[in-house]
C-alpha positions as MATLAB code, in Angstrom:
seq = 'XXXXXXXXXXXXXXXXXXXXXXXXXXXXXXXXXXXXXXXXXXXXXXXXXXXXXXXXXXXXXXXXXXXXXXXXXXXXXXXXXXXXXXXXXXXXXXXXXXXXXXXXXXXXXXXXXXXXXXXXXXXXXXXXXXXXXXXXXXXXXXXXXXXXXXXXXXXXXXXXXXXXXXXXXXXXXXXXXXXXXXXXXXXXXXXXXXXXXXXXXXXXXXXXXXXXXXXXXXXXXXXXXXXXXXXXXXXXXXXXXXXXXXXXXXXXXXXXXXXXXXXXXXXXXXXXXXXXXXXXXXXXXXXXXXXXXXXXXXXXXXXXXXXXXXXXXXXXXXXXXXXXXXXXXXXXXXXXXXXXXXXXXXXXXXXXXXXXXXXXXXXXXXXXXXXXXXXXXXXXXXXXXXXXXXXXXXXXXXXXXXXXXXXXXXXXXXXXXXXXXXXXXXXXXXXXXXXXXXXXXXXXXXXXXXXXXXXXXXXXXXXXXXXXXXXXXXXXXXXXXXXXXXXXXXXXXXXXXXXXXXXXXXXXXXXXXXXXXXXXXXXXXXXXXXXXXXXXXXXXXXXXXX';
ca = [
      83.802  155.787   84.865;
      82.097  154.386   88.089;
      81.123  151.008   86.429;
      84.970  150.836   85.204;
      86.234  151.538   88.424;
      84.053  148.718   89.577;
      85.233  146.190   86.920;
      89.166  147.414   88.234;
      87.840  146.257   91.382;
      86.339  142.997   90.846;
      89.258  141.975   88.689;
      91.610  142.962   92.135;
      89.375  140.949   94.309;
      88.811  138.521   92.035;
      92.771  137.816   92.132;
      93.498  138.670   95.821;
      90.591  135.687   96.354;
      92.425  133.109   93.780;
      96.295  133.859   95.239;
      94.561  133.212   98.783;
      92.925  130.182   97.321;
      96.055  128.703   96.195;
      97.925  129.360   99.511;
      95.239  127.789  101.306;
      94.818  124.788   99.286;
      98.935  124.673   99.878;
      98.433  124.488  103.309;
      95.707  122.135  103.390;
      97.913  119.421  100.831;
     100.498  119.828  103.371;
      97.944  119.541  106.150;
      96.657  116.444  104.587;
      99.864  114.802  103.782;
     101.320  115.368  107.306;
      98.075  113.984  108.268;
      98.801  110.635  106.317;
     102.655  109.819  107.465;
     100.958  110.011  110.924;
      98.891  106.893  110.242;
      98.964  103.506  108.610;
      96.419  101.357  106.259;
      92.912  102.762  104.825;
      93.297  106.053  107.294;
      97.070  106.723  105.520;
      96.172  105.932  101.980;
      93.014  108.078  102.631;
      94.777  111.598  103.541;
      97.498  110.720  100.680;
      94.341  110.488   98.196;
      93.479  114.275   99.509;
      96.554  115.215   99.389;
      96.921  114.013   96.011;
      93.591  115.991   94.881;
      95.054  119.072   96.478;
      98.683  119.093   95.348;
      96.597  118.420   91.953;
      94.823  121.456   92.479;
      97.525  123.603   93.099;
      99.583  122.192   90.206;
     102.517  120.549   92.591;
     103.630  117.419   90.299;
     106.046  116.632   93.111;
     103.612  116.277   95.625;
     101.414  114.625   93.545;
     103.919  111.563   92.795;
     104.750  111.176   95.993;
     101.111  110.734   97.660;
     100.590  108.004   95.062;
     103.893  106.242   95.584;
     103.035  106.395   99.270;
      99.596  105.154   97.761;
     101.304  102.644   96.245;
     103.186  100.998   99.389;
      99.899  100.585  101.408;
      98.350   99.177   98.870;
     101.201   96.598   98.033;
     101.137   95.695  102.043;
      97.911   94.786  101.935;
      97.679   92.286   98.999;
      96.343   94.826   96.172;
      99.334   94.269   94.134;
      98.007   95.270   90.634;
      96.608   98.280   92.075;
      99.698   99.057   93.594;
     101.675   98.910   90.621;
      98.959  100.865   88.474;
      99.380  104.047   91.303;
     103.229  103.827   91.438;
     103.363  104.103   87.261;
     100.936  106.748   87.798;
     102.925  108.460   90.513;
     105.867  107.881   88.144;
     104.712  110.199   85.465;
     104.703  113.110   87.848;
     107.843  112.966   89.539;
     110.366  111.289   86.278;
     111.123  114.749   85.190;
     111.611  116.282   88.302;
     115.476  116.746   89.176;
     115.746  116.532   92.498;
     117.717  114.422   95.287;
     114.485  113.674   97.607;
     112.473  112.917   94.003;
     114.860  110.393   93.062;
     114.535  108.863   95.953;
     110.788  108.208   96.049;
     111.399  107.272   92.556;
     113.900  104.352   93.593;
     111.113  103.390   96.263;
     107.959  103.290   93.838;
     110.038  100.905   91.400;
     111.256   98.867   94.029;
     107.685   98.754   95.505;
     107.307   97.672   92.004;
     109.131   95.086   91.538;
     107.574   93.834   95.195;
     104.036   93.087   93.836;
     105.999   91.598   90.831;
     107.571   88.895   92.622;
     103.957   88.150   94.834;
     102.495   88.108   91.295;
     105.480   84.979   90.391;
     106.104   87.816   87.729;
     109.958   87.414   88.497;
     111.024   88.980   85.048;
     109.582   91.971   85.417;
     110.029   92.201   89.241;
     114.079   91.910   87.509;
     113.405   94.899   85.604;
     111.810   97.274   88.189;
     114.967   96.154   91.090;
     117.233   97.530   88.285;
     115.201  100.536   87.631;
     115.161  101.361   91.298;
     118.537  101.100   91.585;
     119.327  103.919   88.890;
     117.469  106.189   91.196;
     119.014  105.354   94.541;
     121.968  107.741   96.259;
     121.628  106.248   99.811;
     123.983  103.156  100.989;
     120.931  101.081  102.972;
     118.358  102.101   99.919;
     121.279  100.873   97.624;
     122.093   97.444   99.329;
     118.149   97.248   99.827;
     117.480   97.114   96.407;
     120.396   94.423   95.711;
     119.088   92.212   98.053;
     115.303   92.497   96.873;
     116.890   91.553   92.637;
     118.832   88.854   93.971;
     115.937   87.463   95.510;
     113.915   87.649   92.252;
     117.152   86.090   90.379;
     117.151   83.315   92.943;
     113.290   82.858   91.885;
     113.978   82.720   88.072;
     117.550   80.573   88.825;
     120.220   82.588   88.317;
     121.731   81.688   91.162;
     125.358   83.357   90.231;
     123.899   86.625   89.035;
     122.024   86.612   92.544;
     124.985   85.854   94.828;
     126.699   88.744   93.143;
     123.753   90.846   94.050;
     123.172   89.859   97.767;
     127.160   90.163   98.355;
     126.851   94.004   97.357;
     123.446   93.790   99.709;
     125.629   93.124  102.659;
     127.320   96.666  102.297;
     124.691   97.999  104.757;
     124.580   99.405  108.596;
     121.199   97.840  108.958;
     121.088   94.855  110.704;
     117.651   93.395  109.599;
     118.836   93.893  105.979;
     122.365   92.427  106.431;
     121.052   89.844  108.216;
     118.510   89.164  104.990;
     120.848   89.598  102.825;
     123.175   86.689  104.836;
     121.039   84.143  104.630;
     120.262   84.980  101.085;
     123.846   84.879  100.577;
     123.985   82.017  102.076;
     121.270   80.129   99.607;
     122.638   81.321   96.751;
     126.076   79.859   97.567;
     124.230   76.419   98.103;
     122.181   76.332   94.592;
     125.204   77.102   93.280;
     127.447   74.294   94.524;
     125.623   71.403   96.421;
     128.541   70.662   98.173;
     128.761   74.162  100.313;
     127.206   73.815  103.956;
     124.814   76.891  104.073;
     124.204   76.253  108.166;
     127.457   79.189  109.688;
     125.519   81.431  108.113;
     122.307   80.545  107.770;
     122.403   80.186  111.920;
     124.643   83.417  112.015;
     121.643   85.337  109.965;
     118.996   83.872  112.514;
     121.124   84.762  115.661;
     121.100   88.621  114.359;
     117.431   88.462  113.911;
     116.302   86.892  117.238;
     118.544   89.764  118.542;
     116.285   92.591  117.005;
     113.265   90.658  118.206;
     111.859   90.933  114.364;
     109.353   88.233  114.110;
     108.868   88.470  110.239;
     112.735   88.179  109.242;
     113.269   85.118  112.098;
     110.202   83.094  110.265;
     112.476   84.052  106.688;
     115.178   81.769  108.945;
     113.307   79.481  109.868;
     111.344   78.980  106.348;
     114.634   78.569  104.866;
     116.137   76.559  107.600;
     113.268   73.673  107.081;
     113.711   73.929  103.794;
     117.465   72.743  103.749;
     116.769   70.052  105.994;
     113.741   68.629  103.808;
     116.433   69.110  100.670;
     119.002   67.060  103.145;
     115.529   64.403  103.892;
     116.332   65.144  107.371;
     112.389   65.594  107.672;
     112.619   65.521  111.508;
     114.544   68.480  111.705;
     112.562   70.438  108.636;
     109.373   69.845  111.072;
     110.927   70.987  113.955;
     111.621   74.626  112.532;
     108.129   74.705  110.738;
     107.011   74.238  114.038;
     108.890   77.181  115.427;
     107.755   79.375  112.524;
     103.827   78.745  112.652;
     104.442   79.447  116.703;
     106.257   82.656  116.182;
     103.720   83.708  113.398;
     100.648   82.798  115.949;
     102.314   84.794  118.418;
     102.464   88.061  115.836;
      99.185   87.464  113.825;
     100.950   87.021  110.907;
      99.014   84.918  109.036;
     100.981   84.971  105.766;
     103.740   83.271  107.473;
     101.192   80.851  109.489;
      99.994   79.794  105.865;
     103.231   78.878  104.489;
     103.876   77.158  107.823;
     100.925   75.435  107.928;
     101.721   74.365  104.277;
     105.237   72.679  105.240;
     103.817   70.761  108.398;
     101.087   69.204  106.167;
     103.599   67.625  103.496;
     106.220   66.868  106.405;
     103.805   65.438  109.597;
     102.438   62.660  107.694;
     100.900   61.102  110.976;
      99.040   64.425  111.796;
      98.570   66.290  109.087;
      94.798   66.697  108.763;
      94.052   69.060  111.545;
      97.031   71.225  110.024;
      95.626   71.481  106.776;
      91.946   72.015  107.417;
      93.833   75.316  109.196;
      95.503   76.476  106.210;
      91.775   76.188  104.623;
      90.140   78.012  106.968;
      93.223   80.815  107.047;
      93.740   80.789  103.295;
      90.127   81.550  102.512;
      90.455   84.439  105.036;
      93.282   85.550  103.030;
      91.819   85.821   99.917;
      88.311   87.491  101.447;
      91.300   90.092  103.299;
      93.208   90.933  100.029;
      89.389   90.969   97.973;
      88.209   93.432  100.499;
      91.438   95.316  100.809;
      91.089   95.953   96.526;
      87.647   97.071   96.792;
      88.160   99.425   99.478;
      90.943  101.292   98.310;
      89.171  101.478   94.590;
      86.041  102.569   97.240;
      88.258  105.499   99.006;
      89.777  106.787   95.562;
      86.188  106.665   94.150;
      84.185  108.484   97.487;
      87.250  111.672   97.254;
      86.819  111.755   93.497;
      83.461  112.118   94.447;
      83.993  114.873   97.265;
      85.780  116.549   94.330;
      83.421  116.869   92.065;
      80.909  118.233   94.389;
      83.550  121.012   95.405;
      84.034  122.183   91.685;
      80.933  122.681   91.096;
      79.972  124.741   94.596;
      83.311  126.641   93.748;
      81.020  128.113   90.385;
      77.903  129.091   92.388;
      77.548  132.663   94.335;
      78.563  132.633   98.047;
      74.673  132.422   99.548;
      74.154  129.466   97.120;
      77.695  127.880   98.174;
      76.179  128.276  102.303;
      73.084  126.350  101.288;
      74.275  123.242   99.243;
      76.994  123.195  101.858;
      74.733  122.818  104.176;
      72.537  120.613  102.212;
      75.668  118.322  101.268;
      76.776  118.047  104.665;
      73.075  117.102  106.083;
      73.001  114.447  103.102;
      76.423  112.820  103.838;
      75.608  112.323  107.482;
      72.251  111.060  106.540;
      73.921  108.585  104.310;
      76.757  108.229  106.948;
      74.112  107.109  109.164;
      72.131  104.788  106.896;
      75.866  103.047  105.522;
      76.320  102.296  109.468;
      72.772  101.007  110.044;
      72.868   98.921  106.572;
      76.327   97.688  107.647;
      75.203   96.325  110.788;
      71.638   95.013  109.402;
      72.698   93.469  105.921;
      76.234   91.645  106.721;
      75.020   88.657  104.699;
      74.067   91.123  101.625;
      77.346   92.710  101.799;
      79.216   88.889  102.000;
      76.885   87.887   99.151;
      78.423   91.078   96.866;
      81.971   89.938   97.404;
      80.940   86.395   96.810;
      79.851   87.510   93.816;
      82.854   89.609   92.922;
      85.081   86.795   93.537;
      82.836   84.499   91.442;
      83.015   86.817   88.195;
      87.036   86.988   89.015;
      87.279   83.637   89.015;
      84.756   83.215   86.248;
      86.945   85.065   83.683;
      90.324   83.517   84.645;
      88.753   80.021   84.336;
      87.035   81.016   80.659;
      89.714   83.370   79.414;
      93.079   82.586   80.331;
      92.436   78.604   80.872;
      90.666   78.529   77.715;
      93.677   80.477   75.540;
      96.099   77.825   77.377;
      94.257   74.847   76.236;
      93.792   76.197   72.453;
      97.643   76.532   73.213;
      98.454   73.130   74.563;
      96.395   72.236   71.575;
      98.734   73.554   68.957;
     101.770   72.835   70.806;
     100.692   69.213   71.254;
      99.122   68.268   67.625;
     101.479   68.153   65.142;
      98.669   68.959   62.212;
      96.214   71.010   64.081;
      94.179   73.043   61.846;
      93.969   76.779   61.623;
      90.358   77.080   61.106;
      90.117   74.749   64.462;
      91.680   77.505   66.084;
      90.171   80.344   65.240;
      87.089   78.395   66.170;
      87.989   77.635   69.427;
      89.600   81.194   70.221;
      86.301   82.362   69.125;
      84.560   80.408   71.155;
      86.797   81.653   74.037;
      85.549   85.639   72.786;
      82.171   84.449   72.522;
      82.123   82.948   76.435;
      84.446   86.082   77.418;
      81.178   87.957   76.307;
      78.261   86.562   77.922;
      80.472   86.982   80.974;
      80.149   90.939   80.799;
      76.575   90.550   79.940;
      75.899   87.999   82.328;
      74.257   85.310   80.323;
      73.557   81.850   80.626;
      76.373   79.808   78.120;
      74.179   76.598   77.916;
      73.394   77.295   74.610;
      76.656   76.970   73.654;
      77.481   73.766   74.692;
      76.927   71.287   72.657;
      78.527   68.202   73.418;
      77.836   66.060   76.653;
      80.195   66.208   79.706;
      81.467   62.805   79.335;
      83.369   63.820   75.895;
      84.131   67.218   77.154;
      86.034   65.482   79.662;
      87.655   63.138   77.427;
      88.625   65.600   75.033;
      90.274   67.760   77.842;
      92.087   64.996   79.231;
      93.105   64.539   75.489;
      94.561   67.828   75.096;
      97.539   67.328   77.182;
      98.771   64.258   75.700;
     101.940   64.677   73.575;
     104.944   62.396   72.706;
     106.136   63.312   76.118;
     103.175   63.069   78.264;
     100.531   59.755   78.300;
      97.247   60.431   79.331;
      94.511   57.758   80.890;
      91.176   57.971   81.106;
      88.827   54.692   82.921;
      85.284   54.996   83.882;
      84.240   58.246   82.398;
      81.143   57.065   80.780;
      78.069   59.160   80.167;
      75.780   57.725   82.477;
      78.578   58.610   85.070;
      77.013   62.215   84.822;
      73.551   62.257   84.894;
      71.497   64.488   87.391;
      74.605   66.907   88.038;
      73.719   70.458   88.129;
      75.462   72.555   85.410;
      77.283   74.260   87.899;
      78.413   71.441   89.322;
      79.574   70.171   85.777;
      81.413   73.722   85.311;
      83.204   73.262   88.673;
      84.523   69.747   87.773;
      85.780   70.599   84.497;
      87.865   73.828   86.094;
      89.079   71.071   88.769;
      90.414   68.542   85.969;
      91.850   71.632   84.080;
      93.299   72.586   87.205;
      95.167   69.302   88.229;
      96.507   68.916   84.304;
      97.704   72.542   83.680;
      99.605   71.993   87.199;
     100.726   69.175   86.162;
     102.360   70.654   83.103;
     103.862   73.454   84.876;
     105.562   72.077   87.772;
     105.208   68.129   88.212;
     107.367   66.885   85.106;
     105.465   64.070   84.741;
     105.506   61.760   81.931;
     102.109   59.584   82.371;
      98.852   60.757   83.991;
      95.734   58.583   84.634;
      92.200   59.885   85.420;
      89.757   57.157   87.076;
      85.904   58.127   87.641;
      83.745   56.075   89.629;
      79.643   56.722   90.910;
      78.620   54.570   94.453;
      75.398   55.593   96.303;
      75.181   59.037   94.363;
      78.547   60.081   94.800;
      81.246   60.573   92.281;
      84.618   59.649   92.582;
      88.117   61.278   91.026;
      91.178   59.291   91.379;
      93.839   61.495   89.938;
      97.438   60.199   89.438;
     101.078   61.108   87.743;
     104.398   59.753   88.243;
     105.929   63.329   88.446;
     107.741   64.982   91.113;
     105.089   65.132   94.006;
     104.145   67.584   96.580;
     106.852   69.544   97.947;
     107.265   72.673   99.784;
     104.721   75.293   99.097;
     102.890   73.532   96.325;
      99.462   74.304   97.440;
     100.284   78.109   98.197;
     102.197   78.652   94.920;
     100.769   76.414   92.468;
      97.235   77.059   92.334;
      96.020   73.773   93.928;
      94.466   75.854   96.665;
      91.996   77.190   94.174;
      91.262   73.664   93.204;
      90.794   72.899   96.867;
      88.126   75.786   97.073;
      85.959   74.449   93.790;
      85.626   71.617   95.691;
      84.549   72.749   98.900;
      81.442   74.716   96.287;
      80.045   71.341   94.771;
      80.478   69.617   99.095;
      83.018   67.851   97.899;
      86.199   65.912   99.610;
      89.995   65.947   98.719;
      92.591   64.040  100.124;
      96.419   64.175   99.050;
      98.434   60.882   99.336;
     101.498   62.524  101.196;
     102.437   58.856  101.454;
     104.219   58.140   98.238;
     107.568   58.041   97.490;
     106.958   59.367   93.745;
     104.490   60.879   92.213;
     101.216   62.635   93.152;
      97.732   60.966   94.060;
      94.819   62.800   94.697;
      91.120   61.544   95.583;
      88.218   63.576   95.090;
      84.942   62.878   95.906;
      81.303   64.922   95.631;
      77.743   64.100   95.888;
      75.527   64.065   91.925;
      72.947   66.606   93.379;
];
């Protein structure tokens, strides 16, 4: 009877200690999530990662699904765009079968958040789909007009210039004066791809009069982005420079260096006289962009991982008796502020290590876009562009692609696999692109042209010439392209030329040429753009053989 009673009372305590569990680990999800809307960056998306673990624990799908769409947003303002949009689908699947007002709404803000990292990914079909989504979910008038303006910007992207001037006239329904003044000179665009003839300027100087009023730096560089735009369009180049001008000096004045690259980006193809200085600047700033948006992935994926962590250890203390718990508690806490301690010392003792890991990671990123996805495109240019090509060919080559794609994950050495010399892997590249609408030119690419280069050197200039010919497919329009290669003193030459459309606008931001630009800066090498001819593109590259 005494040992039942006993059971009776275990069980009692046992479930007085569990209900006081779960209303603490309430409070401290609230706690944590409070905590979060209090700060901004890494601190914010911290807290809503233990918030998320908590409203987890406590079986709270709402609260859940909105720590990751909040998740989500930080992570989409600081350049981790995939991982943004994998956290809002995740945060998606806890709050889609929730019916509730405030719900929907952080619903219509993880799609549009969605359809944000879309559009920076030039993934304007799908950034189509999520605007629409978002829309289905929204119930406020500024959310709603919000979301209009943000799918007519992604139609203006993909040219639908009629289906977006529809969208940004609903965006103007709004009480907001940043967004009506956004959606203006959207409007105002839209109505200007749409007939030639229109003069954009009433409102395109009425938007940029509202914004200088709210003192918004970001929304008057959208004004004057757009402004020196027109007037390049109109070849009123004096005028284009003057507000590129005015937006790298407004975005100097903020720090914002996103908006200093794509004004540094418009002086160089519009100051012909002075354009070097400017560009070397977009080098040095775009390279710090990349580093900033590399680091910004890892330590987000590093937060996520360190509470997962913290987790882990919990559950199992949680299994262990109470004088057990006090000890590894103890023990735990000792540990992380010894390894607290040694991350701070090793911080400030190995910087170079910790630069030479991200070098690395940036390497392998770059390594698999290079083998994979360049590869696949020139198997497809291949089939596209030879009438007869064989099936078994192929396969080959698309094996070949596997086989590379696999000694990258291993990390092993490829040279076995190549078989032919550089000189015809060259050749045959440049071959690839030639159809019955496209001529290409080859001069001076003999083999003695490239011996004594390293084999990385060789892998670099082969990614450089893929580089400059898928570009040239994708945007230039050109129908002949010439490749000249020339060695004086131990240095190699590239003349690259096309009779396509040229630089204009944000070419190097937008169309990978950037990344070209950084391949060469790897092997010491030189570029220079000929900003000086009326059509076409010329580019000279230069590097030393060892």
């Amino acid at each position: 009877m005494k040992n039942y009673f006993l059971f009776i009372l275990l069980i009692s305590l046992f479930s007085c200690n569990k209900e006081t569990s779960n209303i603490q680990n309430d409070d401290i999800a609230i706690s944590y999530y409070k905590k979060a809307k209090s700060l901004s960056g890494d601190s914010a998306y911290y807290y809503y990662n233990l918030a998320k673990n908590a409203y987890l624990d406590i079986k709270d799908s709402s609260g859940v699904g909105r720590s990751l769409v909040n998740m989500a947003i930080i992570q989409q303002e600081n350049g981790d765009y995939y991982g943004s949009i994998e956290s809002s689908v995740e945060g998606n699947k806890y709050l889609k079968n929730i019916n509730d007002s405030i719900i929907r709404l952080s619903l219509g803000s993880s799609y549009n958040n969605m359809g944000i990292s879309s559009s920076y990914l030039y993934d304007f079909e799908k950034a189509v789909k999520f605007y629409n989504e978002s829309l289905k979910y929204a119930n406020r008038p500024d959310d709603i007009a919000l979301y209009h303006n943000n799918l007519g910007d992604a139609l203006m992207s993909l040219k639908k210039y009629k289906a977006a001037e529809q969208n940004f006239i609903l965006a103007l329904n709004t009480n907001n004066e940043k967004n009506y003044a956004r959606a203006l000179n959207n409007l105002a665009r839209a109505k200007h791809n749409l007939n030639p003839e229109y003069n954009p300027l009433p409102l395109f100087y009425k938007a940029l009069k509202l914004r200088e009023k709210e003192g918004n730096p970001v929304e008057e560089n959208s004004s004057y982005a757009t402004l020196s735009n027109y007037f390049l369009d109109k070849d009123n180049k004096e005028k284009a420079l003057e507000y590129a001008k005015k937006m790298l000096a407004v975005s100097r004045q903020k720090n914002s260096k996103e908006d200093q690259a794509q004004a540094l980006q418009k002086i160089v193809n519009l100051d012909t006289k002075n354009y070097l200085p400017y560009f070397r600047e977009f080098q040095i700033l775009n390279d710090s962009l990349q580093i900033s948006r590399s680091k910004a992935k890892n330590q987000f994926a590093f937060i996520r991982y360190d509470v997962e962590q913290k987790n882990a250890i919990n559950e199992r203390l949680k299994n262990q008796t109470f004088q057990q718990n006090i000890g590894i508690i103890a023990l735990i806490l000792t540990l992380i502020f010894g390894v607290f301690l040694y991350r701070r010392r090793k911080i400030r003792l190995q910087q170079e290590k910790e630069l030479e890991i991200k070098n690395t990671q940036l390497r392998l990123s770059k390594k698999v876009h290079d083998v994979v996805a360049n590869g696949i495109y020139q198997v497809m240019t291949k089939i596209e562009n030879q009438e007869h090509f064989d099936k078994v060919k192929a396969l080959d080559e698309l094996e070949f692609v596997y086989e590379k794609s696999r000694d990258i994950s291993y990390e092993k050495s490829d040279d076995s696999i190549e078989e032919k010399n550089f000189s015809e892997k060259i050749s045959e590249l440049i071959g690839s692109f030639k159809n019955e609408s496209v001529n290409t030119y080859i001069a001076g690419n003999e083999k003695s042209l490239w011996e004594n280069i390293s084999k990385n050197t060789e892998d670099e200039v082969y990614q450089i010439i893929r580089e400059l010919l898928v570009n040239m497919r994708k945007h230039s329009g050109a129908s002949i392209v010439s490749f000249r290669f020339e060695k004086k003193e131990d240095v190699i030459s590239i003349s690259y030329s096309d009779n396509g459309i040229g630089i204009s606008g944000d070419v190097l931001y937008k169309n990978g040429l950037s990344s070209t630009v950084s391949r060469i800066e790897s092997i010491h090498g030189a570029i220079i753009f000929d900003t000086k001819t009326e059509k076409g593109l010329k580019i000279n590259i230069s590097f030393p053989v060892s």
